[in-house]
MIDOSE-1310 file (N, C-alpha, C; in nm, 2 decimals, decimal comma, always signed):
residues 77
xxxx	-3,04/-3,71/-1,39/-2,93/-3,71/-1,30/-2,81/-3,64/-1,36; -2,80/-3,67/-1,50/-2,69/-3,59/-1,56/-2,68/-3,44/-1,53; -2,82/-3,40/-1,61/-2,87/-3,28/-1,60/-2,83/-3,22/-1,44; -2,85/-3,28/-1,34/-2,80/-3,21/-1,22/-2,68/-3,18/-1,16
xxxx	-2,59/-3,23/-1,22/-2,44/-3,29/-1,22/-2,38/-3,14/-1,29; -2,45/-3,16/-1,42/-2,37/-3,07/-1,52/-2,42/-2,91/-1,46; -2,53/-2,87/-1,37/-2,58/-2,75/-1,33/-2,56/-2,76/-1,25; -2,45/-2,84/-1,15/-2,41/-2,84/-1,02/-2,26/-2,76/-1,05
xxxx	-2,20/-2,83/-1,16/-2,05/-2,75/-1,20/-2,06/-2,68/-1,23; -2,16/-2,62/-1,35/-2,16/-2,49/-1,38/-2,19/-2,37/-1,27; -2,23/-2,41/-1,16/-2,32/-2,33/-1,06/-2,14/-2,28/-0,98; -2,06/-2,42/-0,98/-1,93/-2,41/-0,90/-1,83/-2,34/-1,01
xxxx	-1,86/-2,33/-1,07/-1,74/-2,25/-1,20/-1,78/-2,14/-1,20; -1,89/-2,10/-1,18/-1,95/-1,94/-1,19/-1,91/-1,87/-1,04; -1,94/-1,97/-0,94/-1,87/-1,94/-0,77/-1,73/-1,90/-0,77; -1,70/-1,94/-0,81/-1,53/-1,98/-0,82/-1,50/-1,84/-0,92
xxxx	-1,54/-1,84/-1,02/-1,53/-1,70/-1,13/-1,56/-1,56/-1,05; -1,65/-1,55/-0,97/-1,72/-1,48/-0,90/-1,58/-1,45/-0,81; -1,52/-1,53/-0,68/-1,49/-1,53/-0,65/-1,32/-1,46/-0,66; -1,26/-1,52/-0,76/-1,16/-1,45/-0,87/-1,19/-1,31/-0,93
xxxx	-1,27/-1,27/-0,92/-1,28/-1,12/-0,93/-1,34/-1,01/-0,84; -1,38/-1,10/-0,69/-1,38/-1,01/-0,58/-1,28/-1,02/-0,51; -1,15/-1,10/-0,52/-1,01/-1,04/-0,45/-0,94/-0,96/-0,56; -0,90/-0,86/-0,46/-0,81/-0,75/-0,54/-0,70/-0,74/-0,40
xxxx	-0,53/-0,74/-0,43/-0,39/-0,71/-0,34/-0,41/-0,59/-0,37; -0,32/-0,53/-0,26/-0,28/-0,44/-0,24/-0,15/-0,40/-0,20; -0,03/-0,39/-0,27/+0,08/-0,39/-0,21/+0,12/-0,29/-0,15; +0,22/-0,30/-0,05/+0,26/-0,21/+0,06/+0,27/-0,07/+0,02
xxxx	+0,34/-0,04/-0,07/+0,36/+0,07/-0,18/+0,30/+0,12/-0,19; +0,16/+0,07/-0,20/+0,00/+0,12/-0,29/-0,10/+0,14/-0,17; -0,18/+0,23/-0,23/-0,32/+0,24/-0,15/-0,41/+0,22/-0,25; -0,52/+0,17/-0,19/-0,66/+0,14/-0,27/-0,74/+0,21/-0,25
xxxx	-0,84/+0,30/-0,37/-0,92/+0,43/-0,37/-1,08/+0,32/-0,39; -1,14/+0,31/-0,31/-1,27/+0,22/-0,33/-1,40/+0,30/-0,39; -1,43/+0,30/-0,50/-1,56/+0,36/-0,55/-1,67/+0,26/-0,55; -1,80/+0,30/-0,51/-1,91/+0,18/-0,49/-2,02/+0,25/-0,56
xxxx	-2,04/+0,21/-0,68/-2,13/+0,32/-0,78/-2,06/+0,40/-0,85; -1,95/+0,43/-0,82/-1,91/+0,56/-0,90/-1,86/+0,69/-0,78; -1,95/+0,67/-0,64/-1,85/+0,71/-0,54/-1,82/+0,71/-0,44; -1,75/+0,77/-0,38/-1,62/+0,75/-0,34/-1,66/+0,70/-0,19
xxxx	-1,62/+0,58/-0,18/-1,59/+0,49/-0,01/-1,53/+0,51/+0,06; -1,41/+0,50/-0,01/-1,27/+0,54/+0,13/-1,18/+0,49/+0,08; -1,03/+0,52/+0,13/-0,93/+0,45/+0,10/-0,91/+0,31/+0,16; -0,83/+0,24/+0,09/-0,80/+0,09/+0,17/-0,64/+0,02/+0,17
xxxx	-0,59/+0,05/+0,28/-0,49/+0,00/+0,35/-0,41/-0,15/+0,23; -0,31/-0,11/+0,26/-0,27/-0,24/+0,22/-0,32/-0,39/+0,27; -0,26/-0,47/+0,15/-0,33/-0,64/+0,20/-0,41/-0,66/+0,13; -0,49/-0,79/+0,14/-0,57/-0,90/+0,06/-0,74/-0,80/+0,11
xxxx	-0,75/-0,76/-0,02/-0,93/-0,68/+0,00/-1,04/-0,74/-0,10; -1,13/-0,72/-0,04/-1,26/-0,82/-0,14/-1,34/-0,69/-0,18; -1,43/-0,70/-0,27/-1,53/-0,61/-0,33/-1,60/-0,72/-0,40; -1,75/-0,66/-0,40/-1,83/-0,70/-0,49/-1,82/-0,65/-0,63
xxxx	-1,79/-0,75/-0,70/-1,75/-0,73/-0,87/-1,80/-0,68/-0,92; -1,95/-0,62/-0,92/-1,97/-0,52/-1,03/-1,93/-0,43/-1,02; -2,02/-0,42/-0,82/-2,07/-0,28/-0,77/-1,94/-0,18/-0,74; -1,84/-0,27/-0,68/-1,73/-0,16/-0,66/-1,60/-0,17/-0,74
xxxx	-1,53/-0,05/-0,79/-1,42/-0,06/-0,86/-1,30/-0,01/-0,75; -1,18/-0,08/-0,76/-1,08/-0,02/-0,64/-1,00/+0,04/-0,78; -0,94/+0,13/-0,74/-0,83/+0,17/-0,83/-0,67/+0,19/-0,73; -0,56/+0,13/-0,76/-0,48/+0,14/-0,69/-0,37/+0,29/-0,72
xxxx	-0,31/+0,33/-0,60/-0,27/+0,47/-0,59/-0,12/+0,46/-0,56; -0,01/+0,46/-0,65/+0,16/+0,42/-0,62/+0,16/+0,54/-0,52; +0,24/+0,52/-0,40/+0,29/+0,60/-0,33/+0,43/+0,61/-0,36; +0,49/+0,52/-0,46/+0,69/+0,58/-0,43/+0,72/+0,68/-0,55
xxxx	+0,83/+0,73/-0,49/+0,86/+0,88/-0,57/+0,90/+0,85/-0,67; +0,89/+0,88/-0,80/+0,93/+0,89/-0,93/+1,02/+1,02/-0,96; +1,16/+0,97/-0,96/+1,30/+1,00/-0,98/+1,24/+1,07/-1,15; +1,30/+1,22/-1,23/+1,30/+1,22/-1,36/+1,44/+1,28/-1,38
xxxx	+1,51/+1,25/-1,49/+1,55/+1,33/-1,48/+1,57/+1,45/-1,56; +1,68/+1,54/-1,52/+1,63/+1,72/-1,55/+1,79/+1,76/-1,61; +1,75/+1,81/-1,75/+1,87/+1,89/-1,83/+1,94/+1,99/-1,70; +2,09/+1,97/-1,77/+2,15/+2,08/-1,71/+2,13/+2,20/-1,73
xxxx	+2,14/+2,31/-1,67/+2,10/+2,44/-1,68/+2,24/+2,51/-1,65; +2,26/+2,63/-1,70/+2,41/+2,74/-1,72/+2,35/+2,76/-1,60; +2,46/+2,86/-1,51/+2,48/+2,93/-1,40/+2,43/+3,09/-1,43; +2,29/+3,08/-1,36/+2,24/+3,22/-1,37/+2,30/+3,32/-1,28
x	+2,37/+3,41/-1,32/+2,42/+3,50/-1,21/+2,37/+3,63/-1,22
């Protein structure tokens, strides 16, 4: 009985673990590049997205503009 108990949690910790690494966010800002193998699925919208943990990797894509800034330059005439 023990024995079933203790392979009942571990079965629910591994679910639970599983599940912790098939949600990936997506914030508004960002887009999600979905690779499934290695290639390429599609993009994915902002919001709460699931993947299968091994099989697919999302990589997220910043859309806001990055300000640098730029030495002054003399007046070419």
């Amino acid at each position: 009985m023990t024995t079933l108990i203790i392979v009942l949690v571990v079965l629910v910790v591994l679910v639970l673990i599983g599940l912790a690494m098939a949600i990936r966010i997506v914030r508004q800002y960002e887009r999600g590049v979905l690779f499934r193998f290695g290639r390429l699925v599609g993009p994915r919208a902002p919001g709460l997205r699931f993947i299968v943990p091994v099989v697919d990797v999302l990589h997220r894509v910043s859309l806001r503009i990055v300000t640098m800034p730029i030495q002054s330059q003399g007046i070419i005439t």
